[in-house]
Structures are given as C-alpha cells and as structure tokens.
C-alpha positions as CSV (number, residue, x, y, z in Angstrom):
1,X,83.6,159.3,-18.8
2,X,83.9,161.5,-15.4
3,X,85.5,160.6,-12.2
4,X,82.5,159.9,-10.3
5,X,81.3,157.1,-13.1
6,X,84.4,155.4,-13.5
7,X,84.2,155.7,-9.2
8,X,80.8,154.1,-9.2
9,X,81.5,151.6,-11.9
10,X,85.0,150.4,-10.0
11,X,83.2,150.1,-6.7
12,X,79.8,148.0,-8.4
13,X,82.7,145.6,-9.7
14,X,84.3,144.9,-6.6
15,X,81.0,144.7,-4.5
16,X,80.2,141.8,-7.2
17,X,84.0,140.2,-6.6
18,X,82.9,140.0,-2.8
19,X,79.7,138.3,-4.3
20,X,81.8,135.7,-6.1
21,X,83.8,135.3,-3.2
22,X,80.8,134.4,-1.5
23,X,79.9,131.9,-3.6
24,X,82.4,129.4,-2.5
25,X,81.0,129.3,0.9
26,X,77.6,128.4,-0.6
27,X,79.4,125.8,-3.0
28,X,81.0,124.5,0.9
29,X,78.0,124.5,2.5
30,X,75.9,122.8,-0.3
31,X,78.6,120.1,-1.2
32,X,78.3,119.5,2.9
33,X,75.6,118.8,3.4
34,X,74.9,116.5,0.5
35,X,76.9,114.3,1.2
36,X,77.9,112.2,4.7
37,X,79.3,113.5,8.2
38,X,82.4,111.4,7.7
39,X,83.7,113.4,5.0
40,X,82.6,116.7,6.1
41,X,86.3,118.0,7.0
42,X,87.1,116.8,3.5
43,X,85.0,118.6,1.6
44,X,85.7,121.8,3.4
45,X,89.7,121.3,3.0
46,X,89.1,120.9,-1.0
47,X,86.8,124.3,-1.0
48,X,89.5,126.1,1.0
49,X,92.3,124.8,-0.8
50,X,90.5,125.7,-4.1
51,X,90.0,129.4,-3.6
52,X,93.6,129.9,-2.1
53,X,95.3,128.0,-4.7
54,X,93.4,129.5,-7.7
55,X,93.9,132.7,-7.2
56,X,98.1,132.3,-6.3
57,X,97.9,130.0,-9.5
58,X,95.4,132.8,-11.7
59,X,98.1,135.5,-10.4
60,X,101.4,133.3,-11.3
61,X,99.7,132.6,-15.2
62,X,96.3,131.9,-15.4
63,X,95.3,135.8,-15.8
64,X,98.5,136.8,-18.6
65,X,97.2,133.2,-20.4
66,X,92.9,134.7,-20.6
67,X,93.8,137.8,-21.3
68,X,97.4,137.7,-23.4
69,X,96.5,140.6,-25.7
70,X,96.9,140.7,-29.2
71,X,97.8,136.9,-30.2
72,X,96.9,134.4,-32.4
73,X,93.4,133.2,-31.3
74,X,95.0,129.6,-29.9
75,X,97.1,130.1,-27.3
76,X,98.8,133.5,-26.2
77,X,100.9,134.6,-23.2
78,X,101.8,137.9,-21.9
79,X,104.1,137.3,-18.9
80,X,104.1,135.8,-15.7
81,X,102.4,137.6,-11.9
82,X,100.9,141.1,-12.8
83,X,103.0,144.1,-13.6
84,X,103.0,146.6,-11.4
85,X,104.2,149.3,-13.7
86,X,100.3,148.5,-15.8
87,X,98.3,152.0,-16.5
88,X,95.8,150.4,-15.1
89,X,94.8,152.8,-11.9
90,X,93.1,155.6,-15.0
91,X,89.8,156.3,-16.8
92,X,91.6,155.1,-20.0
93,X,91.7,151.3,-18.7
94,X,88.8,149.4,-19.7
95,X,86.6,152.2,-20.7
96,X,86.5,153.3,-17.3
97,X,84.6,150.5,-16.1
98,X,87.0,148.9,-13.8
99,X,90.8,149.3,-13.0
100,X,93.2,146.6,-13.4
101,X,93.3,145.5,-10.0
102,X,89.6,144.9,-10.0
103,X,90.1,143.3,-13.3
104,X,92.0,140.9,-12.2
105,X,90.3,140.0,-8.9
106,X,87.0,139.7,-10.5
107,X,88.2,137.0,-13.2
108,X,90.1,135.3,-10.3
109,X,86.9,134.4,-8.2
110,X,85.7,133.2,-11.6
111,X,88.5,131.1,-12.1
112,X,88.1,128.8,-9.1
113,X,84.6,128.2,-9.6
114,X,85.6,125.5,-12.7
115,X,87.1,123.4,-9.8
116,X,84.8,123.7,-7.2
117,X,82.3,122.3,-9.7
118,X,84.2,118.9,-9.7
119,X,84.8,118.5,-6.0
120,X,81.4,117.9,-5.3
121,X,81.1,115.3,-8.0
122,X,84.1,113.7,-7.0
123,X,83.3,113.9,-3.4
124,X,83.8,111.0,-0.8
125,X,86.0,108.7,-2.9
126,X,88.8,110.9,-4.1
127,X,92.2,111.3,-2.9
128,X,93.1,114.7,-1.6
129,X,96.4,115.1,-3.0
130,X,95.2,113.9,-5.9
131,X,92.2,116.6,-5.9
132,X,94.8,119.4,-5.3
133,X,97.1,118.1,-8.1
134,X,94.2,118.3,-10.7
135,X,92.8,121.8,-9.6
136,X,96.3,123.3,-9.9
137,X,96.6,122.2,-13.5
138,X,93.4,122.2,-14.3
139,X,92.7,125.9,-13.1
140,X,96.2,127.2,-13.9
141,X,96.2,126.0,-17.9
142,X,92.8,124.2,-19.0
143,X,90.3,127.3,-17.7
144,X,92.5,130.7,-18.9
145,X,93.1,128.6,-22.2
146,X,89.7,127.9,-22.9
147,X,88.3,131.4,-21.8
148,X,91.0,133.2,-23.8
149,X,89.3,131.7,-26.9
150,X,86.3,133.9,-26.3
151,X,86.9,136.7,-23.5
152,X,90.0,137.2,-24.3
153,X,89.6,138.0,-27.9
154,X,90.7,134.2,-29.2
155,X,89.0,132.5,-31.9
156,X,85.8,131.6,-31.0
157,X,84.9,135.3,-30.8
158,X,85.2,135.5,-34.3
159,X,84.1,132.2,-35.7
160,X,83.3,133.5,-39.1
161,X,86.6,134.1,-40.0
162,X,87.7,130.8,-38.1
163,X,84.9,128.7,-40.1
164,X,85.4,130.6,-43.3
165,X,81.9,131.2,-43.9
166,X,79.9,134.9,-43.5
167,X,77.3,134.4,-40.8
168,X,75.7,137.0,-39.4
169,X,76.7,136.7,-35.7
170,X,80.0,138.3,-34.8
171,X,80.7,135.0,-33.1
172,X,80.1,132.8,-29.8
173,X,78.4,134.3,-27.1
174,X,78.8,133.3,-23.6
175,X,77.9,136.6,-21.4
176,X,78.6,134.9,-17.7
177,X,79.9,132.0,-18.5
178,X,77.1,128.3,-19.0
179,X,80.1,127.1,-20.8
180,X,83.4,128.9,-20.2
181,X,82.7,128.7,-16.7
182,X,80.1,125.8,-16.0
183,X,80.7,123.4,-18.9
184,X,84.6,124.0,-18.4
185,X,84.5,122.5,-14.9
186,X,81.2,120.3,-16.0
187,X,83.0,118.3,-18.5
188,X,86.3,117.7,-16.5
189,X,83.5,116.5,-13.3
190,X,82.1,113.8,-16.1
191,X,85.4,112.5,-17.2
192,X,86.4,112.4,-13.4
193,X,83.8,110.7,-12.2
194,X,84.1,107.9,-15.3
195,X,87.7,107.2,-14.2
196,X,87.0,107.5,-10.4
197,X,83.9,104.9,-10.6
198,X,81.0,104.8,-7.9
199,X,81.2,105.4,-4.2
200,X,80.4,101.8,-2.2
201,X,77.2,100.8,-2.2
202,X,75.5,103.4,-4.4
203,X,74.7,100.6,-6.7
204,X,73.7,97.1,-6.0
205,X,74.3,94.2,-7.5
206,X,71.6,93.8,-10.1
207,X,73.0,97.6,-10.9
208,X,69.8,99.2,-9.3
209,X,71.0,102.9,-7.8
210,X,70.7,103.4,-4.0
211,X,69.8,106.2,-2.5
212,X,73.0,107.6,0.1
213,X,71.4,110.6,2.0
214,X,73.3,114.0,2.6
215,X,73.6,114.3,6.3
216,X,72.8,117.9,6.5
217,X,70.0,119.0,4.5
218,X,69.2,122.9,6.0
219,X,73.0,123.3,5.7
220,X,72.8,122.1,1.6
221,X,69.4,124.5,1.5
222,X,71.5,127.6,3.1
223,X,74.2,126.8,0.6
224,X,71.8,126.9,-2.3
225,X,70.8,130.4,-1.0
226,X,74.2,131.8,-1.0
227,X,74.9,130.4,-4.1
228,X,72.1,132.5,-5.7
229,X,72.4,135.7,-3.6
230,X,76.5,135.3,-5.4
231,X,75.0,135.1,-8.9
232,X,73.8,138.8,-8.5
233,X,77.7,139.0,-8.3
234,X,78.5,136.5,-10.8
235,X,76.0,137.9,-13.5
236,X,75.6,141.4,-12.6
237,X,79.4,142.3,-12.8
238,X,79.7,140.5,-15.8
239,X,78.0,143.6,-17.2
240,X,81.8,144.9,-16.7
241,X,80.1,148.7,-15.4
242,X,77.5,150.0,-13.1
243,X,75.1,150.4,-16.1
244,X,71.9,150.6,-14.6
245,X,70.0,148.8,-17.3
246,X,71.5,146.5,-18.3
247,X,72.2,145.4,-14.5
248,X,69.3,146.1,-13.6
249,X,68.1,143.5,-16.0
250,X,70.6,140.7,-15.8
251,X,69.5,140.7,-12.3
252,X,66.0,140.1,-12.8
253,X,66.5,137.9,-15.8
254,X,68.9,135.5,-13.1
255,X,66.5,136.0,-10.6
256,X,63.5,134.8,-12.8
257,X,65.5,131.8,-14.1
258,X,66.2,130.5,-11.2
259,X,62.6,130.6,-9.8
260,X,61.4,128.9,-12.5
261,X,63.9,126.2,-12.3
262,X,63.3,125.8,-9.4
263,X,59.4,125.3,-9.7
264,X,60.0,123.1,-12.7
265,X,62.4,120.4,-11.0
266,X,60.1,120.1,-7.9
267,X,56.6,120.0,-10.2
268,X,58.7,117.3,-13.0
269,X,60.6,115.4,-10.3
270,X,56.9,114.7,-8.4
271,X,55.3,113.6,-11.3
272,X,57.9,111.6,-11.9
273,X,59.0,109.8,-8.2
274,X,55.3,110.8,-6.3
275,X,57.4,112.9,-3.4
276,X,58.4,116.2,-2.7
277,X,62.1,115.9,-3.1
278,X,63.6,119.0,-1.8
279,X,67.6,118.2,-3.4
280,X,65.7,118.5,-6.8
281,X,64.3,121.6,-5.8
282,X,67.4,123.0,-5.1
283,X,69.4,121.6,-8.0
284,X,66.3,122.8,-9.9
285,X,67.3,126.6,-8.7
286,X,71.1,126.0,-9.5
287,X,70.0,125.2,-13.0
288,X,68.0,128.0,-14.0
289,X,71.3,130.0,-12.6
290,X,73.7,128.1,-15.0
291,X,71.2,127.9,-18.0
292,X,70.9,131.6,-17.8
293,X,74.1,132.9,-17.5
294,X,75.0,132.5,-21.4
295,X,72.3,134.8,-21.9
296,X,71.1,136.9,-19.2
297,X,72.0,140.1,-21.0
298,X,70.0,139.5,-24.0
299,X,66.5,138.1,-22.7
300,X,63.6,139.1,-21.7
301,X,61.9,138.1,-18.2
302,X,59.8,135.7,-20.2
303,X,62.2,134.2,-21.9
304,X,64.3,134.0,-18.9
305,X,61.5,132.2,-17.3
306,X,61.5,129.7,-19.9
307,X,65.2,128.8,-20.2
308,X,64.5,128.3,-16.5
309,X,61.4,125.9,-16.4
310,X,63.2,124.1,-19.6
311,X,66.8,123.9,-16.9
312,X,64.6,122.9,-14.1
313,X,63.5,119.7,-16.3
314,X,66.8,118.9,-17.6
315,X,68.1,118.6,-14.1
316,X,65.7,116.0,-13.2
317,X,66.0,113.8,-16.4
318,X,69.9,114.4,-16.6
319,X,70.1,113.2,-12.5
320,X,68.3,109.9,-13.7
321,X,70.4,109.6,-16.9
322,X,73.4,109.7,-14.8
323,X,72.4,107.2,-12.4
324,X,71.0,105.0,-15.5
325,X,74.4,105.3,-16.9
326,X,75.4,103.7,-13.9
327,X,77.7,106.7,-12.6
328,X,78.3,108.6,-9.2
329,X,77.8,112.5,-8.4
330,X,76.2,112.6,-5.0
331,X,75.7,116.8,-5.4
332,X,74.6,116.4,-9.0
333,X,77.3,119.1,-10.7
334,X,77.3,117.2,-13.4
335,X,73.2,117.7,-14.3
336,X,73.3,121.2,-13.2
337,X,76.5,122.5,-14.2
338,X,77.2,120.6,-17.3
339,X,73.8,119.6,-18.8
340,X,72.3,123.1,-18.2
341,X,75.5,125.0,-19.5
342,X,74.9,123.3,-22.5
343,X,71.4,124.4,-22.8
344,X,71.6,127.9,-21.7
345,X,74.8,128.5,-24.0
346,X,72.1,126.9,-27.0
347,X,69.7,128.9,-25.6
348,X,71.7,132.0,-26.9
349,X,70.7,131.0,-30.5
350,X,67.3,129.6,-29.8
351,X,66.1,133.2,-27.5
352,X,66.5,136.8,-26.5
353,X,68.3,139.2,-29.0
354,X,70.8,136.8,-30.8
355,X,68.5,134.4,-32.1
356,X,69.3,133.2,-35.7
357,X,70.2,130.0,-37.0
358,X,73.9,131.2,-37.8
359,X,74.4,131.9,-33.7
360,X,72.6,128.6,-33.5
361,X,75.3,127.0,-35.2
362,X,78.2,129.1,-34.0
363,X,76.8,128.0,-30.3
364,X,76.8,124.5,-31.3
365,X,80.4,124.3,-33.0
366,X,81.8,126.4,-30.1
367,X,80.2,123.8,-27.6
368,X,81.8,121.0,-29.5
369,X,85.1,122.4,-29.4
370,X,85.0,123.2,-26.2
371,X,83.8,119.9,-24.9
372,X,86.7,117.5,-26.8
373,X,89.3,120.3,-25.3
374,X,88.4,120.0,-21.8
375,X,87.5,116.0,-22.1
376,X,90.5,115.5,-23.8
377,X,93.0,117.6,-21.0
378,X,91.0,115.8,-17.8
379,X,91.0,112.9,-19.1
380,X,95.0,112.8,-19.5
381,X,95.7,115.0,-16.7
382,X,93.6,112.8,-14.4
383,X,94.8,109.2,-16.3
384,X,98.0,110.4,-15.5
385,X,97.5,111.6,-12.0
386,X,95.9,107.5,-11.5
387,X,98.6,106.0,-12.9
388,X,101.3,107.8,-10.7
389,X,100.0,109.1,-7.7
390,X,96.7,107.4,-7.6
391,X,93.4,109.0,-8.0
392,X,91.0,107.2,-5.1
393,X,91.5,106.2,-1.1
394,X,91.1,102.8,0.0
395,X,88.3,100.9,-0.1
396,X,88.9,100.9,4.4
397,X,89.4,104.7,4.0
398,X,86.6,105.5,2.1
399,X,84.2,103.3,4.8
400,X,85.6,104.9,7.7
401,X,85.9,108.0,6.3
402,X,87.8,111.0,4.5
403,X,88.1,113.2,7.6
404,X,89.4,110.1,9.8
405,X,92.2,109.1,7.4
406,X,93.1,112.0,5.9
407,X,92.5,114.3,8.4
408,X,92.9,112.8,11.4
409,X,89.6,114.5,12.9
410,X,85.8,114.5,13.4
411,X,83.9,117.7,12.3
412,X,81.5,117.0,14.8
413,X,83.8,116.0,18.3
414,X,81.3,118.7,20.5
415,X,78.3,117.0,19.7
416,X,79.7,113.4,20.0
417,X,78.6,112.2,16.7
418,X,81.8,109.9,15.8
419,X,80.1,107.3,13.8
420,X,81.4,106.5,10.6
C-alpha cells in the first residue's frame, strides 16, 4: 500500500460521506412534498433533528456498540465517544482504505438514514417529541446492535457456526445495507404506523382508501433525484477503497437498478390504475436503489436490471397491500424501504456471484432474525413512548396542522398560502 493509494482511497471515502450527507436533503425534500403544506415545517424539523442527533448519539455509543471489536457475536461494547489516542491516522488502519476519522463519519451518515425512513411514514399525525424520543433510542441502540451482528463481525457473519450446520457460504451478506440499513428502519416504520393508525380521512367509512395529494410534487421529483445522485455515495463507498472495478461497477449496477425500477412501477402501476402516476414512478426508482444495495457488488448489469424491474413491481403491489391492510404511509417507506430490502437482501441468494441455496437460506434466517429484533424493540420502545408521553397530536392539531401547533409558523408566509 503507498501513500498516494491510501491518499486516493481516504479522499474517495469522504467524497461518498458528503454523498450520504446529501441524501437527507433528498429524503427532506421527497418527504415534503408528498405530503401537505401544513406540515411542511414539520417534516423539515424531524430531518434536521435526525442528522444532528444521530451523529452526537453514533459518536456518544452508537459507533463503539457496531464496531466493538473482538466480542461475543450478540452484543459488544468498546467504550464511550472516540479515542483520540486510536492509530487510526496510518496505512496500517483498515488496510489503507480509510482512516479512522473517515471511518467513523462514513458509518454515521449511515446511521441516520434507519430514522429518516420512518419519518416519512409516520408523517402528519405524529407527535414531535415523541419522534425525537424514538430516533434517539432507536438510532443510538436498535441500528449499531443490529449492524454489529454482520459488519461488525457479530454472528450473522458467520452463520454456519451459529446454525451448526457446514454451508457453503461464509455467512449473511448485506454489501450496502437492503436490510441492515433499509429493513432496520423499514420494520420499525410498519410497527409505527400500526400503533400510530391512519391520518383523518384517508379511509372512509366503508374502509375504501382516499387519495390525500402531496402538495409539492417537482419538490418530491427533485428529492427523488438527490436521493439517487447520494446512492453513488451510499453504494460506491461501501466498496470501503477507491478500487476502480469494483466501484466502477457498483455504480453501474445502482444505476441500472434503479432505471429499471423505475420503468417497471410506472409500466405495472398503468396497467393496473389506467394513469401515468408519476409518485409510483418515483417510488419505483427508490426501489430498484434499496433492492440492489444487498448485492450491488456481486451482479452483473443484467442481473441488476432484473432485481430492479422485479423492485419496481413489488412497490406497486406492496403500496396496494398496505392500503388494503387498511394502514397509512403517505411517502410509501414502508413499500420501498422495507418490502424491497427484503427482496434485494433474497436477491443475494437467488443472483450474481453468491447464489446457492445455502446463501438462500442464510439470507432467509438472517432476515427473520432481524425482523422479530427490530419489531420486537419498536414496538416496546414506541408502546412505551404512547403510554407515557403519547405518540400522536390531537385530532384539532393534526386538521389545522403540524407547523401551526407545533411550530407556531407557516412555511409558506411570502406567498400567502395560510390555508390549512
């Protein structure tokens, strides 16, 4: 390893942190403007408050609880804030891919995203303090403890010896993070959105669901676009170097996927409601993003198109499932983030380089796992959280409006749109 590679590779990592970074904007400005001017301010505050607070919380414990070193493959801890005495500035660290500064930073941006996913499911009915109360915990313990299980060496990295059985597969396999990332945050949106219940008047009384139109539609298009542009980031540092292969592919396996989930939510979703429905189209291209993340270093561009078309479809049918199921997510996280994670982290075992039924099954038992921790923690984190503080406004809050009652101001005051 020389100088100028571990130079190179340090500086691709941190141009792919300010990539992450970017993504929250694009998770703003797509949460925005699906949902109604009222609550604009709202949504903005959570997406603010989300970034800041995760990475003082990642900092405090969240980073020493992911990455606790050698431990027991459950649950490991290697001190609180980040020791400033680390040899972590040298070509030794990391095999000279990153220092432990970037390290760090990196996996912070990461860490916020398992939040963000739930405020736009929960948006428009939940109660702020509430919101904050749930990211803390939920980012501070529930993420680093799940992702330690797999990137930080736990258990699930080396499921044959945790399932007693010889399989060839060295274990789960989550490159960017459909599940430790995406599912993580997916799963805790479901369970929030259960115990929350629907916003007024999405479903009438004969239980028929009602359309409630986002009030900003280019700035939800614009936030899509950002979103992608930060999965070059998202993806292509999760190579952990500057490797010019490998990155080089990643980016054109995200790329593809998310063209073709695109394509395949607007085709499916016109067959199916005879209209060109342009929030499909973009929760179409956030699907093929999340479904292949899991994989993106081991496919090829065809099978990257595929996992893509095959996310773009699931979005559409999981958006209808929801509403048939009578529940609320006026973004759709939930379809995209949760539904797709699921099939891209399947997808590991089904394409690209790792197929075998053995990774098949390790996906599938890691999955599980996975799923009845995080359900498990949000549902008594946010149970708890409704039977102390309370988890939603008032019924006269919520029709007048988050950024009225909790704000105490309009988003739009120039242009004199006050209604609520």
């Amino acid at each position: 390893m020389t100088a100028d590679l571990f130079t190179t590779n340090n500086v691709w990592m941190m141009l792919c942190t300010a990539l992450v970074f970017f993504m929250h904007l694009g998770f703003s400005l797509l949460e925005t403007g699906l949902t109604r001017q009222k609550n604009t301010i709202n949504i903005l505050f959570k997406n603010m408050f989300i970034i800041c607070a995760g990475l003082l919380i990642y900092f405090t414990g969240g980073f020493s609880l992911m990455y606790p070193g050698e431990f027991n493959g459950y649950l490991g801890f290697n001190g609180f804030g980040l020791p400033l005495g680390v040899d972590g500035v040298s070509i030794d660290y990391a095999d000279g891919s990153y220092t432990y500064w970037t390290d760090f930073i990196f996996q912070g941006m990461f860490a916020a995203t398992a939040a963000t996913i739930v405020s736009g499911a929960v948006a428009e009915r939940i109660r702020l303090d509430a919101f904050m109360l749930f990211s803390v915990i939920y980012v501070g313990l529930i993420y680093p403890i799940v992702g330690s299980w797999h990137w930080g060496g736990g258990f699930l990295s080396t499921m044959n010896s945790f399932l007693g059985a010889e399989l060839e597969t060295d274990g789960f396999y989550d490159f960017a993070g459909s599940t430790i990332v995406h599912s993580v945050g997916g799963w805790a949106a479901l369970i929030a959105v259960v115990l929350l219940g629907s916003r007024k008047g999405k479903f009438s009384n004969e239980g028929r669901s009602l359309a409630i139109p986002g009030h900003n539609i280019p700035i939800a298009v614009a936030g899509v676009f950002i979103l992608w542009l930060g999965w070059f980031g998202f993806n292509g540092g999760s190579v952990l170097s500057a490797d010019p292969a490998l990155t080089s592919l990643v980016l054109v396996t995200t790329s593809l996927s998310a063209a073709a989930g695109g394509i395949s939510a607007f085709v499916s979703s016109t067959l199916w409601f005879k209209n060109y429905d342009v929030t499909m189209f973009m929760n179409g291209v956030l699907g093929g993003l999340v479904g292949i993340t899991a994989g993106a270093d081991l496919m090829s561009p065809l099978e990257s198109i595929l996992i893509g078309l095959i996310s773009g479809v699931i979005v559409v049918v999981a958006v209808n499932l929801i509403d048939r199921w009578k529940l609320d997510d006026p973004v759709g996280a939930i379809a995209v983030h949760l539904f797709c994670g699921i099939w891209g982290t399947i997808a590991v075992g089904i394409l690209g380089a790792k197929a075998s039924l053995d990774q098949f099954l390790v996906q599938f038992i890691s999955i599980s796992i996975i799923a009845f921790f995080c359900c498990v923690s949000a549902f008594l984190i946010l149970f708890t959280i409704k039977k102390t503080l309370g988890l939603r406004v008032s019924n006269r809050e919520e029709m007048e409006g988050l950024d009225l009652h909790e704000h105490g101001m309009d988003a739009y005051a120039d242009f004199g749109l006050n209604e609520h």
